[in-house]
N, C-alpha and C positions, 0 to 999 in steps of 0.2 A: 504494500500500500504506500501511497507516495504519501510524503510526510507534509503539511501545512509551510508554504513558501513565508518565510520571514518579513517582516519588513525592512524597507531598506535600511533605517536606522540601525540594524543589529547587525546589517554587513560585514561595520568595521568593528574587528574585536581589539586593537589596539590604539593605543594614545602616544603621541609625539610630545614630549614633555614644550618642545619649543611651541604648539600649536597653544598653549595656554596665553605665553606670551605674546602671541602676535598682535597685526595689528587689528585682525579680527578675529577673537576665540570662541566667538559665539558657534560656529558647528561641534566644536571640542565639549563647551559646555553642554549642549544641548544630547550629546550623544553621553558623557557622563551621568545625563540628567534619566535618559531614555535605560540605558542598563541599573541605575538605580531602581527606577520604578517600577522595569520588569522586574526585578532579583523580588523587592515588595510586593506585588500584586500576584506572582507564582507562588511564595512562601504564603500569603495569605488564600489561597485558593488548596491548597495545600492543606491547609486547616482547616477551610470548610471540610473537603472531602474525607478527612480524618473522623469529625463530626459527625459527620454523616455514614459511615459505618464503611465507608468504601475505600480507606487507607488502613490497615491493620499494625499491630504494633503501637507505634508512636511516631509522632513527627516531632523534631526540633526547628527551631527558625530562625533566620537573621535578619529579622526585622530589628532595625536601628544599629544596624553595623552594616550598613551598605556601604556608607561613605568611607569605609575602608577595605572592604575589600575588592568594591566595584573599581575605584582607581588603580589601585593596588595590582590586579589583573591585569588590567589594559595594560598596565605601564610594561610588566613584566614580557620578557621575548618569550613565546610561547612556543618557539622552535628550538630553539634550547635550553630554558630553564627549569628548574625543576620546583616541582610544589606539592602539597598535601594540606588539603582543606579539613576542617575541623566540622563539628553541629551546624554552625552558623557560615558556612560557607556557599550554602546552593548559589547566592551572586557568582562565585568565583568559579563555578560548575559552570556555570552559563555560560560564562566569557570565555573559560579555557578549550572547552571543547563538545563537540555533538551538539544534537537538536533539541529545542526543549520535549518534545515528545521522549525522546531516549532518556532523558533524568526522570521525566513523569512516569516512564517505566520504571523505573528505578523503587520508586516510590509506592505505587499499585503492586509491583513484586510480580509482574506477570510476565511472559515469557520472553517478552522480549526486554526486558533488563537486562542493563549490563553484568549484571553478579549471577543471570539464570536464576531470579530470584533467590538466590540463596544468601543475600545477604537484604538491608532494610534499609530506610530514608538516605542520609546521606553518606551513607557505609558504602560508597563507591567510589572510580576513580577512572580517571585512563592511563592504565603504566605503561602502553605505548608511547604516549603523548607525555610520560615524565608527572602525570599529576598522582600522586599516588593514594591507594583507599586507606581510608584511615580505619584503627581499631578503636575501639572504646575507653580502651589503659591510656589514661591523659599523659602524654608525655610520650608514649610508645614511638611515636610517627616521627620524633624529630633527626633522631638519630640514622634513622632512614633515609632521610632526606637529606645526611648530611654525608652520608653513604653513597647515594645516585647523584649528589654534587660532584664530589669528586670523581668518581668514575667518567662525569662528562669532563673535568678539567683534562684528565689523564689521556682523554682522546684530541683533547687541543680543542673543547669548546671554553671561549668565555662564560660559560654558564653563572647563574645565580638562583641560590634554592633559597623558598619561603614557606617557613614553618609557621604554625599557631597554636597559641595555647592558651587559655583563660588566666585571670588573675589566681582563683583555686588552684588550678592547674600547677601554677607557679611555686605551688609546695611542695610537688613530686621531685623524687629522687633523678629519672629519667632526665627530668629539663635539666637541670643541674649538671648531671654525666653530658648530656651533650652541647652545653655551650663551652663548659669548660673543652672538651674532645673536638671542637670545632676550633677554639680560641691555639688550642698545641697544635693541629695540623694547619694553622691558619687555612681557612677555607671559605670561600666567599656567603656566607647565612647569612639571611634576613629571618633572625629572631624575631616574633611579634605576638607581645602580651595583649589580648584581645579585654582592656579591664573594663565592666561595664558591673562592677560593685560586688558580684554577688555571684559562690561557686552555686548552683542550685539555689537553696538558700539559705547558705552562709556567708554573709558578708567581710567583704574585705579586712574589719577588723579583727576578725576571727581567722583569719588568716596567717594573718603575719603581726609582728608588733613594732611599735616605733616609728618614727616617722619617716624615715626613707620609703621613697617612692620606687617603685618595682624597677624600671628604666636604670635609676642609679646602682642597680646590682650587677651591672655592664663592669664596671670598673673592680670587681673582685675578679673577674677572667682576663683582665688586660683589654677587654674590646670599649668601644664608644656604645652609649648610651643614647636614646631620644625619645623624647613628650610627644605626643601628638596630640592634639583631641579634634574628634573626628566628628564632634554635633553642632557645633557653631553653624551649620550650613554654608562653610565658606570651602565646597569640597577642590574647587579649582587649589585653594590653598596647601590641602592635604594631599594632592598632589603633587603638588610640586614639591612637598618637603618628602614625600615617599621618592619620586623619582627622583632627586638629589640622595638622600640614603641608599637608593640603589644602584646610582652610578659610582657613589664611592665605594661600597663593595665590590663592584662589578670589579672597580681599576684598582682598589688595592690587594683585594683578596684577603682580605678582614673581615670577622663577622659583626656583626650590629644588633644588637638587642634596643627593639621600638615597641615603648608603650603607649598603645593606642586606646585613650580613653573613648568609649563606645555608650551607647545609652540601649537597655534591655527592655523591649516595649513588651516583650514576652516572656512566660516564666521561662523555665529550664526543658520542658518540653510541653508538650498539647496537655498531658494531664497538671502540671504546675498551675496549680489558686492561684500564688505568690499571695497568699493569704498571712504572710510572714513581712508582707510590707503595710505600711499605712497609708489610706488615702493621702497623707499628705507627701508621703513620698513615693508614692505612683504617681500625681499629677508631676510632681518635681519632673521625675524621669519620661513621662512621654511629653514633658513641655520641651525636652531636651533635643527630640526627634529630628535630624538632620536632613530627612526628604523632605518637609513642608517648608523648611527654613533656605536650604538650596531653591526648589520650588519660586518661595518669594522674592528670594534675591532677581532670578530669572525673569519674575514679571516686573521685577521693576527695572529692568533694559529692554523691557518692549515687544517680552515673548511669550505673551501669555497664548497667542492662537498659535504658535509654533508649540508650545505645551499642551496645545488641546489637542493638537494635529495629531502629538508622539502616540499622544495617552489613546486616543481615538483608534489609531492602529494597533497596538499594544497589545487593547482586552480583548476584540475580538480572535487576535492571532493566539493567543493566551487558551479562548476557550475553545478554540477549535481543537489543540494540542492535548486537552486537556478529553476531550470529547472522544480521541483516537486512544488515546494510553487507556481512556475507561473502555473501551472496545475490543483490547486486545486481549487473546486467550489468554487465558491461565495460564501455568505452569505445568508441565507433566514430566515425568522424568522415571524410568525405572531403576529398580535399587540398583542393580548391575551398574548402568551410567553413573548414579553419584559416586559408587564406589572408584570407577574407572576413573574419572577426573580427579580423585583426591591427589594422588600421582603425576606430575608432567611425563608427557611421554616420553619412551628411551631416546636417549641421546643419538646421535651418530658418534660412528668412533671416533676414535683423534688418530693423526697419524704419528702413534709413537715411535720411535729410533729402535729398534731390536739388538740393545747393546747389553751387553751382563753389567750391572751396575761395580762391578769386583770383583778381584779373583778368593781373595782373602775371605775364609767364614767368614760374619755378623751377626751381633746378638739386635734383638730386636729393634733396638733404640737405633742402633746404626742402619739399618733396613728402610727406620722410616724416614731418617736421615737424608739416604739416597734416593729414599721414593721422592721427598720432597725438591734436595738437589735437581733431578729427573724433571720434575715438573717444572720448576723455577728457570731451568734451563732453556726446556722445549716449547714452553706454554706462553709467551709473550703477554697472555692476558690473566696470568697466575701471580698471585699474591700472598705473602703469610703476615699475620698481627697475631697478637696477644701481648703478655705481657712478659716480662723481662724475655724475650725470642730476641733480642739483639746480641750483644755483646759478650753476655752471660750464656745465652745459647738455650735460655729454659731453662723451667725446674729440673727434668732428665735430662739437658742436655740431645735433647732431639736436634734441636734447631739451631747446634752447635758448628758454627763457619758461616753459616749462611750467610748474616749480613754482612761482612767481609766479602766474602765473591760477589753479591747479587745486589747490597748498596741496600738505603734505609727505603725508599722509594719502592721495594719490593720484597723487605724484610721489615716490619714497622711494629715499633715497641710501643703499646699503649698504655694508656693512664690505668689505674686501677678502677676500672668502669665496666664493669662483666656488660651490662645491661643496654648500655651506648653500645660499646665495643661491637656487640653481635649486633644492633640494631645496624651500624655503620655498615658491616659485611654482609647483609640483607641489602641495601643501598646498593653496594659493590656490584652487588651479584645482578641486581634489577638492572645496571648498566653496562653489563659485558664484561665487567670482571669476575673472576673466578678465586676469590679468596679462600682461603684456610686459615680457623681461627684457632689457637692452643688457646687451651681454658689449664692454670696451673694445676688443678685438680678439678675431677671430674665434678667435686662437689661445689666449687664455686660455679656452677652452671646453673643454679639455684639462682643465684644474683639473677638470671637470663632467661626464666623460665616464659615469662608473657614473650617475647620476643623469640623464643626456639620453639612454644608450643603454639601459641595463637597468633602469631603473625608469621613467623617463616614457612609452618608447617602447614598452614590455612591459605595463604597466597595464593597459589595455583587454582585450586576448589573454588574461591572467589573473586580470583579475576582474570585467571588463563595466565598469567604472571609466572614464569620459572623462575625461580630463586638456587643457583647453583653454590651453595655453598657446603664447604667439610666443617665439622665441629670436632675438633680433636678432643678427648676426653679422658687423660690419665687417671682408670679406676682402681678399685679392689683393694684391699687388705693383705694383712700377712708381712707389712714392712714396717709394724708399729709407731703408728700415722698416726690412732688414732680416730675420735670421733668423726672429726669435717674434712678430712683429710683421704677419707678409706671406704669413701661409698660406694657401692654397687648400685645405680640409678637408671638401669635402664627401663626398668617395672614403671617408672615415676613416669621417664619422658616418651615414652614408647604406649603407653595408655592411651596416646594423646593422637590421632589420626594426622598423616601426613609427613609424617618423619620415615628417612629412613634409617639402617642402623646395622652396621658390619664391629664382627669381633674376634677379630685375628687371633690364634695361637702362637702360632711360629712367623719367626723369622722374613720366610718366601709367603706367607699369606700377608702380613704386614705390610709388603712390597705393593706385592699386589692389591691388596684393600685401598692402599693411598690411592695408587691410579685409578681405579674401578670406583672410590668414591668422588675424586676432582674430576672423573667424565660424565658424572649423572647431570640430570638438570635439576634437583631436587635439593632438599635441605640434607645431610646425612651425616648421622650421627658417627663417630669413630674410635669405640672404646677399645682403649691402648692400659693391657691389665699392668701396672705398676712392678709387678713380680715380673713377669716377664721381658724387661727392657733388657735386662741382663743376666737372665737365668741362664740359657746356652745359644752357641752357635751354629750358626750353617752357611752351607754357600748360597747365596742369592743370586739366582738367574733370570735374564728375560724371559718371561713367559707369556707364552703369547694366547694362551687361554686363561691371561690373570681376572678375566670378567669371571671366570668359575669359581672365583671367590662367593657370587651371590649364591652360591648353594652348598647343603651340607656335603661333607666331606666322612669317609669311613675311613677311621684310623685303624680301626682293628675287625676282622672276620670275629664272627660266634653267631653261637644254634639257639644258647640258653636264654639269654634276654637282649635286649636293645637299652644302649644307654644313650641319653642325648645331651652333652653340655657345649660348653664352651667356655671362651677365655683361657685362664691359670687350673681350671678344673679340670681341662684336657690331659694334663701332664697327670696329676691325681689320679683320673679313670684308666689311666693303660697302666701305673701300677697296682690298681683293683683288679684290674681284669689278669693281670699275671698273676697276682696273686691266687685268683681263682681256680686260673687254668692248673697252677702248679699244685694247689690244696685239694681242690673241690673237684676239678676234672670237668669243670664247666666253664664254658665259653662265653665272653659276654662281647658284646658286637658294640666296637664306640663309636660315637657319631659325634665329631664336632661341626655344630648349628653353623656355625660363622657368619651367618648372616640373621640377623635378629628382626631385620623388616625390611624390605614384605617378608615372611615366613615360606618357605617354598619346602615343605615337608610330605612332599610325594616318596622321595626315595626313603624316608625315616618312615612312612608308613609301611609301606612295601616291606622294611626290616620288619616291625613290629608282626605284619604278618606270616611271615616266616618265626619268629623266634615265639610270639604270642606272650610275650613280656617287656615290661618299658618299666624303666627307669631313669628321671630326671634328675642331674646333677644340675647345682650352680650355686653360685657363691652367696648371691643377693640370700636377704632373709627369707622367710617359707609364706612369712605374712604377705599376700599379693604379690607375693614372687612372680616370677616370671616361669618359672617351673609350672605355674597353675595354668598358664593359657597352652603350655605345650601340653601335657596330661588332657585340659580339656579339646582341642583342637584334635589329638590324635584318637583320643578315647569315644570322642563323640561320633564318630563313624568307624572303629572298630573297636569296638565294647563286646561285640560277640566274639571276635580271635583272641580274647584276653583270656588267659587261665588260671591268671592271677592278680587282684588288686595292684592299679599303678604305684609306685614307692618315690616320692618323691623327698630327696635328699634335698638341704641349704643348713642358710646361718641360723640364728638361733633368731629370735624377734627382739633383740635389745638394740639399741645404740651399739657401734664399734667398739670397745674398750681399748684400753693404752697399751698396757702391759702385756708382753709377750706372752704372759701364759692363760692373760685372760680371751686375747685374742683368739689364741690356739683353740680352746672352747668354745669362742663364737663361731668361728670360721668351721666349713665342715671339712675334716684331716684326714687322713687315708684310714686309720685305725676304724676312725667311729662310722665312714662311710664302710671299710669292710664287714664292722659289727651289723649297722642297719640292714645290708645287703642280706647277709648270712641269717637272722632272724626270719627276714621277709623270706626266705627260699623254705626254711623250717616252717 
């Protein structure tokens, strides 16, 4: 169906800062005036439809923040800048990109949305077009953005990214990791505190205390600071102080944190009373309203029928828009399909070099070493961050030389900001780079959870968006770490749809796993067991079926039972299984997983029915272990081959403990896995 032709007023999506100055700015005005009123009159139709039962969920609205983000848009180069809108952003939707019919879909949730209805009101975006969908974790988005900035610099565009975040906002953790993360990479941001008094509703005093103004907290990061206030109706104004702040970013490559005082003509979404304000400070705030005050200004140089002309074209094109999105089918979608798109599809190969990384054995750390050397090398659009990976080489020493041969530019030591950090490598990846992030310990990945489960891992699923990024993740116990130090977390992150997740044993699977996880296009996870970095060696060769990392692997033949683990528990289950052979005169057949997600346990059924016994090894606790979904995955379609109750082996259900002997106890050890074994055969 053809979409409803525009008016010509909305042709132009962009503003020439000099056309304000000229010696006639009245088209400049008038078309600021015309994208205000639309971004109003859609938000406010919006809510009727809400209203009226035919918007589900909630709407939010940017009624009385137009005059900032309507200029704000225009100003920005839309060919290569980068942005992510917030609640109050639909003006900014409008101008950046697509039809108003496509955001009204958006909005109805019907088939033809951008998100395939699977996400709601302004929880979308165009990541072609660099605008990116925002998530609900206030703060989440900036660090993204400051991730797809860069990524455009590194390709030689001038770019400039524009983040938002409310004055509430302004209390999260997030903001904070990424202006400071912006300020150390010097990186061209346009911070903007969106204040218009009130997080929901709690007010700014409840917020913060003292009397520094949000803008003046510029200067604790080394960057410049700026006031704006966007309700005066003097919007020609507030352009011009936007497009001066973003030409000084543009040319120095410094980021800028702008507080934009805004006036909130609406609560916090369609169901907010604002029943929490007084009539006398409701009237304050919508006497504040910068469309009627723009508006006046305009008829007093003589445009009021030029104002009746805009608004005249306007509503009808508004409601025809609105009349086709309420028209268009529903949603339909079978479970197979949503399951299929949680995944980006497989990649094409790369054309790697078929060279043996050494002749010399390697114990695991050195493996991943070279996988990474390998990629750093070959991969021009391969990048590794974390933290101390420079000079220090890492906590293991993985990513020991690197910055030396390959330079900071492609070895990059970040702030201690788990939570920016992985948000920036989501950025990265959204722009063609190919990062790898070392997390010191797999348990600081906690810091990064909104950002490794609901935003990297949800990407694809809602907006066709690949996010190619490794999470390296040194786990596991047994090196008396300790509580926060010695987690087993894959049950945590892996619960969560959209990740994936390789778990190397040896040496030549480590090799392999790096390459097989930097060629996906997905987020994946890459747990590197602690014990194993320098347990033993081997020779590491090119292999050129290293993608057969994504399925299990049979370390050992046996009739008796089927074991399936992985990780450090590999090494444990072949001296089980010797032990059996050599006691018992029973055979136990080991399977290491090594690949945690997707799960590809065709050939581990197939054992099971041949042996008609399973047993799950792994280190994680037994509480929501990860041993529970393979038992139930393999059990629930052969429950009749079994002849014996599944036995599932792990940690105990405490915290890690410090002490080497208390460890010993938690962790499950050859003794007490041969005892459990031995019982369950009795």
């Amino acid at each position: 169906m053809a979409l409803p032709e525009a008016p010509a007023i909305l042709r132009d999506r962009d503003l020439d800062p000099a056309e304000l100055t000229a010696s006639d700015p009245v088209p400049a005005l008038l078309r600021l005036y015309a994208w205000m009123f639309y971004a109003r009159t859609v938000d406010n139709r919006i809510l009727d439809l809400f209203r009226q039962g035919l918007i589900k969920g909630t709407v939010t609205g940017g009624q009385g923040h137009e005059a900032l983000i309507t200029p704000l848009t225009l100003l920005a180069r839309k060919d290569i800048d980068v942005i992510s809108f917030t609640h109050r952003g639909l003006g900014g939707h409008l101008v950046w990109s697509s039809h108003l019919v496509e955001h009204l879909n958006q909005y109805c949730a019907n088939a033809e949305s951008p998100t395939q209805a699977r996400e709601g009101n302004v929880h979308h975006g165009d990541p072609q077009n660099r605008s990116l969908p925002m998530i609900s974790h206030l703060g989440a988005m900036l660090s993204n953005v400051v991730g797809l900035t860069e990524a455009q610099r590194r390709h030689g565009r001038p770019a400039v990214g524009f983040t938002f975040f409310g004055d509430g906002g302004s209390s999260t953790g997030d903001i904070h990791e990424s202006l400071n993360l912006a300020s150390v990479l010097s990186l061209p941001i346009v911070f903007v505190v969106e204040n218009n008094g009130y997080a929901y509703s709690t007010p700014v005093g409840e917020q913060f205390s003292g009397r520094t103004e949000l803008w003046q907290r510029a200067a604790g990061y080394g960057i410049e600071g700026l006031r704006i206030d966007t309700t005066t109706g003097d919007v020609a104004g507030v352009a011009q102080q936007l497009s001066a702040a973003i030409e000084k970013v543009r040319s120095t490559s410094r980021p800028m944190l702008i507080e934009a005082h805004c006036a909130r003509l609406r609560g916090h979404a369609a169901y907010d009373t604002c029943d929490y304000l007084s009539p006398a400070e409701n009237e304050e705030i919508q006497a504040r309203d910068p469309l009627p005050r723009f508006r006046l200004s305009l008829e007093k140089r003589g445009l009021s029928d030029r104002l009746t002309e805009i608004e005249g074209a306007l509503r009808p094109f508004i409601e025809s828009c609105l009349q086709q999105a309420l028209a268009t089918a529903r949603p339909s979608a079978s479970a197979s399909q949503l399951v299929a798109d949680v995944f980006a599809p497989d990649a094409s190969p790369l054309p790697w070099k078929p060279e043996d990384p050494a002749e010399a054995p390697m114990n695991q750390a050195q493996a991943l070493n070279a996988a990474l050397r390998k990629i750093l090398t070959e991969r021009p659009e391969s990048m590794i961050l974390g933290q101390d990976i420079g000079t220090y080489g890492g906590a293991f020493k993985v990513t020991d030389g690197l910055l030396r041969d390959f330079g900071r530019s492609r070895v990059l030591n970040t702030p201690l900001a788990e939570s920016a950090s992985t948000g920036y490598a989501i950025g990265l990846a959204l722009g063609g780079i190919r990062p790898i992030e070392e997390f010191q310990f797999a348990d600081f990945a906690t810091e990064a959870t909104t950002q490794i489960t609901l935003n990297a891992a949800t990407y694809h699923f809602r907006s066709g968006a690949r996010v190619p990024v490794v999470l390296r993740l040194p786990c596991g116990g047994g090196l008396t770490f300790g509580s926060f130090h010695s987690q087993e977390l894959e049950s945590l992150f892996l619960s969560m749809p959209g990740l994936k997740a390789l778990y190397p044993s040896t040496p030549q699977d480590a090799f392999d796993a790096m390459l097989a996880a930097y060629e996906d296009d997905n987020p994946v996870l890459l747990f590197e067991h602690k014990g194993l970095y320098r347990r033993r060696k081997q020779t590491v060769r090119w292999n050129p079926d290293f993608r057969g990392v994504w399925q299990p692997q049979c370390l050992a033949a046996g009739d008796y039972a089927t074991v399936v683990t992985y990780g450090e528990m590999t090494l444990t289950a072949l001296e089980v299984a010797d032990y059996f052979r050599t006691e018992y005169e029973r055979t136990l057949e080991v399977w290491d997983l090594r690949a945690l997600s997707p799960l590809r346990l065709e050939s581990i059924a197939d054992s099971v029915r041949r042996t008609h016994r399973l047993i799950v090894l792994h280190e994680g606790r037994s509480n929501h272990g990860f041993g529970a979904e393979l038992v139930s995955r393999l059990t629930e379609t052969l429950f009749f081959n079994l002849e014996a109750p599944p036995l599932r082996i792990a940690a105990l259900d405490v915290p890690v403990p410090f002490a080497p002997e208390l460890e010993a106890e938690f962790r499950p050890g050859r003794d007490r896995i041969i005892a459990r074994i031995a019982d369950w055969m009795g």
